[in-house]
N, C-alpha and C positions, 0 to 999 in steps of 0.2 A: 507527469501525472503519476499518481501513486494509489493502489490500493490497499489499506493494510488491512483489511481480512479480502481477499482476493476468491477465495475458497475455488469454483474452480473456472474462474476469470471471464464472469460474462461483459464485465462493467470494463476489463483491458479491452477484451476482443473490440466491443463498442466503439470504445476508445481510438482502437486502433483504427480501426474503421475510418471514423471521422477525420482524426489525423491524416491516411492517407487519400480521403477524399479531397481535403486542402489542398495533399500536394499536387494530385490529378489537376486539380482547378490552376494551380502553377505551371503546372508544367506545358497546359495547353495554351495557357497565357503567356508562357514565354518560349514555347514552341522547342520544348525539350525531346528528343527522342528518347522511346521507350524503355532504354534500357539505362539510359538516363535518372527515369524517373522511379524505376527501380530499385535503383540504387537509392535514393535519395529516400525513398519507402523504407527499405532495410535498415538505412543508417537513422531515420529519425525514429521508427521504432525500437532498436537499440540503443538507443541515446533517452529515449525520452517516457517508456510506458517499464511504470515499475509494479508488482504485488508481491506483496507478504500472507502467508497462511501460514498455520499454528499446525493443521492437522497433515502430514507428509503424505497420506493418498490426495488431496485436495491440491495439495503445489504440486505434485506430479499432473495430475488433471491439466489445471493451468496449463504448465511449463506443455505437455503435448498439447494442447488448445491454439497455444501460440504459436509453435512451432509450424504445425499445418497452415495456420495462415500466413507464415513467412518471417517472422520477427524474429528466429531463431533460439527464442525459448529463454536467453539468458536472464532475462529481466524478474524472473521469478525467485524468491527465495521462501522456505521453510523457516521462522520464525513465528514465536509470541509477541506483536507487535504491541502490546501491552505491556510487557518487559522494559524491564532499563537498554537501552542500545548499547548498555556495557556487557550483560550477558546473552548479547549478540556475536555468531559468530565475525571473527573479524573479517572475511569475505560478503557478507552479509552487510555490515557496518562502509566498508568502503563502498558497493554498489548502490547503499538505499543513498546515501549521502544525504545527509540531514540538513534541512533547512533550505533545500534546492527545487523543490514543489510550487509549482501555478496554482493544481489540482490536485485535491485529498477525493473520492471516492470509495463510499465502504456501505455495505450491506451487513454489519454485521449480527447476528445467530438475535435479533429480539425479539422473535418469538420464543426463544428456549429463557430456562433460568439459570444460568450461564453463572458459579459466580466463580471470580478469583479472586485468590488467596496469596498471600505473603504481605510483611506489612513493608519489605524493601520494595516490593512491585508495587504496591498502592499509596506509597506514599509521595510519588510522584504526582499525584492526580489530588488536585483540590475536591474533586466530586467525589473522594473516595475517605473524606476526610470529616469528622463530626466534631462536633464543641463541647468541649465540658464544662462543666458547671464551673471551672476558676477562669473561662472564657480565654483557657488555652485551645486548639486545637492538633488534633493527630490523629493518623490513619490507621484506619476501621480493620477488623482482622477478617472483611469478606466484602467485596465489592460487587458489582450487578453488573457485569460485559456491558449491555447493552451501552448502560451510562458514560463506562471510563469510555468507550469508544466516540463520543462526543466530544471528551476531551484528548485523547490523543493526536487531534491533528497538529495539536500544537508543539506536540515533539515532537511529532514528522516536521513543522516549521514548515509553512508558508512563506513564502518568500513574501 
């Protein structure tokens, strides 16, 4: 599960949540001891609950958010996940691992007017793209967050 604006991680914690309610419901169903299932809590939350945020007070938030509840934090990274994954840091790019997602969850910023700029960032994104009048098309020099955020999940890649 993946959040790419994470901001400052209520939809992980959630997440998390759920996740280790599942395995509660295993572990009593196959009569695991506690420390057991523990473990099994820590490794599927580190394996399995990822976010991205743009703004570095907000992935700190996260990153301590999770921490307290036990996931040990590393799941979080500082990125514009509306970026190409190439001007990704490369610690960043090996953790998010693209195309390895069940679940995209994102809340992101649409009540603001949010836009971004670059036409290498936006030309990624079909929503980010208009037609010209010789019924070529190509990307816009300011896109609307709220929009490309609809279509990023498809970089993040659904499995």
């Amino acid at each position: 599960m993946i959040d790419p604006s994470c901001g400052s991680g209520g939809f992980l914690a959630e997440s998390l949540k759920q996740l280790w309610a599942e395995i509660d419901n295993e572990a009593k169903k196959y009569k695991w001891t506690d420390s057991a299932a523990d473990e099994e809590k820590r490794n599927a939350a580190i394996k399995c609950i990822r976010g991205i945020d743009k703004d570095p007070f907000l992935a700190k938030i996260a990153k301590a958010y999770m921490a307290i509840l036990g996931d040990g934090k590393g799941g979080i990274c500082c990125e514009d996940s509306l970026d190409l994954p190439d001007n990704w840091q490369s610690s960043t790019t090996s953790l998010i691992g693209l195309g390895r997602f069940d679940v995209i969850l994102a809340n992101p910023p649409f009540g603001k007017n949010i836009k971004v700029e670059g036409k290498s960032k936006l030309s990624q994104y079909v929503l980010a793209r208009k037609e010209y009048e010789d019924e070529k098309s190509g990307p816009v020099d300011k896109g609307n967050v709220s929009t490309l955020f609809r279509e990023c999940r498809q970089k993040l890649g659904l499995k």
